[in-house]
C-alpha positions as CSV (number, residue, x, y, z in Angstrom):
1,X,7.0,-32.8,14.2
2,X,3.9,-34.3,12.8
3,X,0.7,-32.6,12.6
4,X,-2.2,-34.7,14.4
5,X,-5.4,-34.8,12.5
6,X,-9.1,-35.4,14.4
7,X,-11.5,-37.2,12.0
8,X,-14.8,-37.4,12.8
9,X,-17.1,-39.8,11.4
10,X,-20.1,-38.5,10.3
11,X,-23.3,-40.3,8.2
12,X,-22.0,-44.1,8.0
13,X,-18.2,-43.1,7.5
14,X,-17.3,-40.0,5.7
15,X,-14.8,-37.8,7.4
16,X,-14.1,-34.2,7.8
17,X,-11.0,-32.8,9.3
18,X,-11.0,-30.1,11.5
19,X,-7.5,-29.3,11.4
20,X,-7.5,-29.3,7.0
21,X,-11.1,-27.7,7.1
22,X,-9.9,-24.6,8.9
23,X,-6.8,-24.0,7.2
24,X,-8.4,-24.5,3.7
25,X,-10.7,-21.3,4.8
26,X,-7.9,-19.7,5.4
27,X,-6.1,-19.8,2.2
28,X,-9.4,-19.1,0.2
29,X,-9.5,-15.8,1.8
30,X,-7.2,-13.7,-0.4
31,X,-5.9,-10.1,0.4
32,X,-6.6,-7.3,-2.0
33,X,-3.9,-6.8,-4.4
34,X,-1.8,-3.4,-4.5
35,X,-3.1,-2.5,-8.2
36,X,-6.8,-2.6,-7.1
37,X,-6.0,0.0,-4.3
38,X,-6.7,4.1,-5.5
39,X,-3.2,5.6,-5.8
40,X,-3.1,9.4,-5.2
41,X,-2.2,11.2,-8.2
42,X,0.7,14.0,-7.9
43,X,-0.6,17.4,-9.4
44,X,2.1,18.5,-11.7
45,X,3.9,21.1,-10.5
46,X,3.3,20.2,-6.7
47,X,6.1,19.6,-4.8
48,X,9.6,20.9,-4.6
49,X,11.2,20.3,-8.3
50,X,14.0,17.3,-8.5
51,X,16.6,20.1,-9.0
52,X,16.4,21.7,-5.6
53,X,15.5,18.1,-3.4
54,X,18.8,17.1,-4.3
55,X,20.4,20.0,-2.4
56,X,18.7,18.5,0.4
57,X,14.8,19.5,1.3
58,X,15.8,22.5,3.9
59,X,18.1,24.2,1.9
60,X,16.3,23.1,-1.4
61,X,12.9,24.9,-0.2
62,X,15.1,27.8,0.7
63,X,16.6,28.6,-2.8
64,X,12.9,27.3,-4.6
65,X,11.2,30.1,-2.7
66,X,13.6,32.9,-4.2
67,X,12.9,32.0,-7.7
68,X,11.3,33.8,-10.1
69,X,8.6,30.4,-10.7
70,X,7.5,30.0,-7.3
71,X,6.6,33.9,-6.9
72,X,4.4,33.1,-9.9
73,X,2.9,30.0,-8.7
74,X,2.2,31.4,-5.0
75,X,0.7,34.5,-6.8
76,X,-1.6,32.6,-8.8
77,X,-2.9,30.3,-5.9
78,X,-4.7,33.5,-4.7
């Protein structure tokens, strides 16, 4: 289907388009972009290690929480 258009004759003859007026707005308004945005930076050592997330997250936190590392790091937290 064909768009209709509305001119309007303003001052002796020159036209503006209401239709092509609004969507131009429109598309000069741009979005920000996702590498302006504030990422949240991962604290190393937070999080369950690779080794044990592969075992799955349950079990993985399980075993983590027996090892020697994460007595250390729970101890330290104090």
């Amino acid at each position: 289907m064909a768009d209709t258009h509305i001119h309007i004759h303003l001052d002796g003859g020159s036209t503006e388009s209401g239709l092509l007026s609004a969507r131009s707005t429109q598309s000069k308004r741009r979005k920000a972009s996702p590498s302006t945005k504030k990422k949240a930076v991962r604290r190393p050592g937070a999080g369950l290690p690779k080794k044990y997330a592969k075992m799955g997250f349950k079990k993985g936190w399980k075993a983590y929480k027996k090892t020697p590392a994460y007595k250390r790091k729970k101890k330290a937290r104090r």
